[in-house]
C-alpha atoms as an extended CHARMM CRD file, in Angstrom:
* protein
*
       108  EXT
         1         1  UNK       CA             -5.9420000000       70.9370000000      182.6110000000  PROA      1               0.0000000000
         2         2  UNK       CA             -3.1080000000       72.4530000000      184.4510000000  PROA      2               0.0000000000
         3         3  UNK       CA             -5.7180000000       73.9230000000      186.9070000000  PROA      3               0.0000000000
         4         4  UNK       CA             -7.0420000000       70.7160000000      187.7580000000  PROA      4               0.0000000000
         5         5  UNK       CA             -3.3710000000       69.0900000000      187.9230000000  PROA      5               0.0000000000
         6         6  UNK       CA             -2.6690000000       71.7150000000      190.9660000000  PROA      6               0.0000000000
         7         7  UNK       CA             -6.2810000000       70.5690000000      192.3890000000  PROA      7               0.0000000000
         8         8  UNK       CA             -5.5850000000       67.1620000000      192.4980000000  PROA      8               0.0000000000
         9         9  UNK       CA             -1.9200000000       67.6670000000      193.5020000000  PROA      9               0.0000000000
        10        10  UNK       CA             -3.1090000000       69.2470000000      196.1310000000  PROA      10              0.0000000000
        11        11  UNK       CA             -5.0720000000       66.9920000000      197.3590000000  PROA      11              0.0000000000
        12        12  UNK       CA             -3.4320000000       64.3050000000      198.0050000000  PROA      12              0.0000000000
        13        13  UNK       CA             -0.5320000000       66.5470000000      199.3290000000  PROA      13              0.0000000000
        14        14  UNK       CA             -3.2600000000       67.6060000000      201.7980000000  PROA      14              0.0000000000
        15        15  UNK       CA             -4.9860000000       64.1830000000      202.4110000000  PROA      15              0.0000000000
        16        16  UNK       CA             -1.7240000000       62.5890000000      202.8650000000  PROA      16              0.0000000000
        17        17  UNK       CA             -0.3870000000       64.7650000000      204.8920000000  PROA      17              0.0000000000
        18        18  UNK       CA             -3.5370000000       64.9670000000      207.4490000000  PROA      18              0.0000000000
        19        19  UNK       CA             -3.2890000000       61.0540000000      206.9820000000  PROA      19              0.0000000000
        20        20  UNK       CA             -0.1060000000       61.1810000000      208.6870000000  PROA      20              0.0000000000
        21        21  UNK       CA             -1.3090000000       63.0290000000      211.7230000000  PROA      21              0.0000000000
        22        22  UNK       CA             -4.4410000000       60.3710000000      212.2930000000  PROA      22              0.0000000000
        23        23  UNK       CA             -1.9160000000       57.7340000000      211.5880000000  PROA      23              0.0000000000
        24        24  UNK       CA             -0.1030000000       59.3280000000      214.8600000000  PROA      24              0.0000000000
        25        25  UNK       CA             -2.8990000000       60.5460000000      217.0100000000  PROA      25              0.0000000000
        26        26  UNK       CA             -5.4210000000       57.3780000000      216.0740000000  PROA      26              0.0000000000
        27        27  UNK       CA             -3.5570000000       54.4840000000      214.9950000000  PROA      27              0.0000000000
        28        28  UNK       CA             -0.0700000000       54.5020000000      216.9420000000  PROA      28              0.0000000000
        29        29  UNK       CA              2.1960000000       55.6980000000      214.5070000000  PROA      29              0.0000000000
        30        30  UNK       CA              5.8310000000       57.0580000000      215.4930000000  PROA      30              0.0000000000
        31        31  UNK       CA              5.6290000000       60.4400000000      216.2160000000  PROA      31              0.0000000000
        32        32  UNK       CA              8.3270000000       60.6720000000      213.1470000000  PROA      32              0.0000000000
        33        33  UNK       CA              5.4180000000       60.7100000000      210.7860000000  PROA      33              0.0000000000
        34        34  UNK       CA              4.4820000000       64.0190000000      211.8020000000  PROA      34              0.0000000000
        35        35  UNK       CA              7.4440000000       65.4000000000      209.7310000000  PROA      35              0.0000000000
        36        36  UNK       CA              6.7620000000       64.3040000000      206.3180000000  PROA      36              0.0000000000
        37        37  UNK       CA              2.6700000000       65.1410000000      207.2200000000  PROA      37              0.0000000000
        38        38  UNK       CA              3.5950000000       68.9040000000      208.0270000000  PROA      38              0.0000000000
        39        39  UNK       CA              6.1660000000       68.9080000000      204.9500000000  PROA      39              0.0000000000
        40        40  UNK       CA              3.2270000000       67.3130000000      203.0820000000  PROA      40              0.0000000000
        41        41  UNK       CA              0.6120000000       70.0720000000      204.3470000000  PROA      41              0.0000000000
        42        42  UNK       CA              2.6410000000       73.3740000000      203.4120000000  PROA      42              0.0000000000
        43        43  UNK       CA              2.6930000000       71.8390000000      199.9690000000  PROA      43              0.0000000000
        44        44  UNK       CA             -0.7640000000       71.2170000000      199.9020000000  PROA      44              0.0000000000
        45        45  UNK       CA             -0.7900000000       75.1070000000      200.8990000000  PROA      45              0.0000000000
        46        46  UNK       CA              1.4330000000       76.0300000000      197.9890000000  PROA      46              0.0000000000
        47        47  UNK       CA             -0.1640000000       74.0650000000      195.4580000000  PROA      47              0.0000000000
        48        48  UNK       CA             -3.4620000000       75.4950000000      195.6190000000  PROA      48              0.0000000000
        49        49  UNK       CA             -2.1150000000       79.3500000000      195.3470000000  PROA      49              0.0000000000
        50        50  UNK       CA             -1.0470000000       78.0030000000      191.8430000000  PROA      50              0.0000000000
        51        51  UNK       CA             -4.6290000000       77.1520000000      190.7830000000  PROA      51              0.0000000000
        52        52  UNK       CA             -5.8960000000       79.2150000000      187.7600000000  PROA      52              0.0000000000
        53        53  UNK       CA             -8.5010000000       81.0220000000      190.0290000000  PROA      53              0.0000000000
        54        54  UNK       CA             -9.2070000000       84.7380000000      190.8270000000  PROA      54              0.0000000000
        55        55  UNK       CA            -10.5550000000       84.5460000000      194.7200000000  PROA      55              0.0000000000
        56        56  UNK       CA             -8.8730000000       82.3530000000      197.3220000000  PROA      56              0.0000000000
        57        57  UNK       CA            -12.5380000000       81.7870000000      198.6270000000  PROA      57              0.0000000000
        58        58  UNK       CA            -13.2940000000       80.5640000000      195.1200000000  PROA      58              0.0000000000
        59        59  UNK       CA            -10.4490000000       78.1280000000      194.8820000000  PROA      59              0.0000000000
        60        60  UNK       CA            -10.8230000000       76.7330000000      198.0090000000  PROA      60              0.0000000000
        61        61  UNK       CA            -14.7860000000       76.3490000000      197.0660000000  PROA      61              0.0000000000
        62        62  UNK       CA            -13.7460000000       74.3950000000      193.8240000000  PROA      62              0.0000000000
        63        63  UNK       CA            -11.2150000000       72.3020000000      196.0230000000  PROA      63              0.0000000000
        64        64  UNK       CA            -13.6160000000       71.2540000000      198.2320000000  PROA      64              0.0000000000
        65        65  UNK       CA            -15.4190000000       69.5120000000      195.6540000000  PROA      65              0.0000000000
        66        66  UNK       CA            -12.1650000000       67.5130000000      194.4350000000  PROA      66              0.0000000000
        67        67  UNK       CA            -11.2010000000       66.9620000000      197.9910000000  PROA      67              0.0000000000
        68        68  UNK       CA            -14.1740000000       64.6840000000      198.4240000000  PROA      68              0.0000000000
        69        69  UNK       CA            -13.4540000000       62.8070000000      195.4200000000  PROA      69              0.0000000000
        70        70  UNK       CA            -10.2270000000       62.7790000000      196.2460000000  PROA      70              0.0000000000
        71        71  UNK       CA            -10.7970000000       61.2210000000      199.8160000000  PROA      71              0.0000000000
        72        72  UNK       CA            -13.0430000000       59.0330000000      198.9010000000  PROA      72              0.0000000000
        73        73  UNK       CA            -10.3150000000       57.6640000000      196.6830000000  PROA      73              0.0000000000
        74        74  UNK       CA             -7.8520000000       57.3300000000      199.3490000000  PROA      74              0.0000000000
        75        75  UNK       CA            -10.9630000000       55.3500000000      201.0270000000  PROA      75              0.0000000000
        76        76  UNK       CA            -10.3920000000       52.8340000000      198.3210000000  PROA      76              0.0000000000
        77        77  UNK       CA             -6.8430000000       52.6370000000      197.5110000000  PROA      77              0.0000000000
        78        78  UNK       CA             -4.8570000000       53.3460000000      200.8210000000  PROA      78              0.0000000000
        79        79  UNK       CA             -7.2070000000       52.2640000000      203.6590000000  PROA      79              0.0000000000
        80        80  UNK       CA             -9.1140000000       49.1930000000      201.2810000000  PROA      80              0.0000000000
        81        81  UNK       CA            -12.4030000000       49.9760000000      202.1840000000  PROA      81              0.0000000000
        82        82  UNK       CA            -14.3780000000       50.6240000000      198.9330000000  PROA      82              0.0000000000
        83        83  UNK       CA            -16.5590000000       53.4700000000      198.6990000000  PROA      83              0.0000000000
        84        84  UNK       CA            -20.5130000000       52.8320000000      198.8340000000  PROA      84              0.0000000000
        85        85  UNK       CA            -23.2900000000       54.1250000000      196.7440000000  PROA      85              0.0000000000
        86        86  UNK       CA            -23.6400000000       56.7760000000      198.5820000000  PROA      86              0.0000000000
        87        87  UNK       CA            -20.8250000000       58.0530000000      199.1220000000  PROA      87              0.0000000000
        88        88  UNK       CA            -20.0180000000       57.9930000000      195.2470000000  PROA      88              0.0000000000
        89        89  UNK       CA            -22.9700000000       59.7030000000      194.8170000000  PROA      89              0.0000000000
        90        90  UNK       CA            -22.3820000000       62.1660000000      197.0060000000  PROA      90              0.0000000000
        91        91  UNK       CA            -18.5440000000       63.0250000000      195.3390000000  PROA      91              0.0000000000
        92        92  UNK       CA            -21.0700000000       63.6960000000      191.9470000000  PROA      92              0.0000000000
        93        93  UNK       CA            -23.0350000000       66.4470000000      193.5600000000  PROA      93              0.0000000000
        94        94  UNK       CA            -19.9910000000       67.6800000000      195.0950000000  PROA      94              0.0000000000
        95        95  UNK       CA            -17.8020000000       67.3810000000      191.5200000000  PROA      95              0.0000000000
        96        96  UNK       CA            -20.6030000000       68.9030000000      189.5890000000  PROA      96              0.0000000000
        97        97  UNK       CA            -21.0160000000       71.7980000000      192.4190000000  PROA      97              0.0000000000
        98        98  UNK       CA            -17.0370000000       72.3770000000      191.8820000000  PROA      98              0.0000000000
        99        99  UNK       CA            -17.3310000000       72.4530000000      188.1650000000  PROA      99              0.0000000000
       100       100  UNK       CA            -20.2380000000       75.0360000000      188.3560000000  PROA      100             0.0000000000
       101       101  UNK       CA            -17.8730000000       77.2320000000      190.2700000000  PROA      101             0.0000000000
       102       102  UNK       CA            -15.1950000000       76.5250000000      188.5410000000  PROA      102             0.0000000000
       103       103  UNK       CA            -16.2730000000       77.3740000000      184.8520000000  PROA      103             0.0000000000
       104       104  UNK       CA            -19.8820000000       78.7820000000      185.0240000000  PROA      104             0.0000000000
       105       105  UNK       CA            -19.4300000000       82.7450000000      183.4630000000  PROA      105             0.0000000000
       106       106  UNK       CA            -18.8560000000       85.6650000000      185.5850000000  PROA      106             0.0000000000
       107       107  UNK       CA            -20.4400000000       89.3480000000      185.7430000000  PROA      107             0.0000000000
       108       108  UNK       CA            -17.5580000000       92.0000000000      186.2710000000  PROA      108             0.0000000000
């Protein structure tokens, strides 16, 4: 559970903080938003090192899979555009490939 807490922390640490730079570069924002999205990124940074994971490639495999969940709940809640079929269906394959990675057994 605490793995997943540092997953999802990071996250939205990391979609928030990307947010901020599109918010800039795409939508018009003040230039001030770039602070709190770089502040936001290095503790997306730090939060996945805490993950419960052996391999940085392997934790940043398992991410990916939460990232797209993750996103596509931003979709939803921050920019009110709801998510289709498709893309929910999509965030399942990606979930369960995370999962499989995550928790499948290893050979030493």
């Amino acid at each position: 559970m605490r793995t997943l807490s540092f997953y999802l922390g990071a996250a939205a640490a990391e979609i928030a903080g990307c947010f901020a730079i599109w918010a800039v570069a795409r939508n018009g924002a003040s230039v001030l938003w770039l602070a709190p999205g770089v502040l936001s990124l290095v503790l997306f940074g730090w939060l996945l090192t805490k993950v419960d994971v052996d391999f940085a490639g392997r934790a940043y495999a398992v991410y990916g899979g939460i990232y797209i969940a993750a996103s596509l709940m931003w979709l939803g809640s921050v920019e009110g555009r709801v998510p289709d079929r498709w893309d929910l269906i999509g965030a399942v394959i990606a979930i369960a490939g995370a999962l499989i990675i995550l928790y499948m057994p290893r050979s030493a």
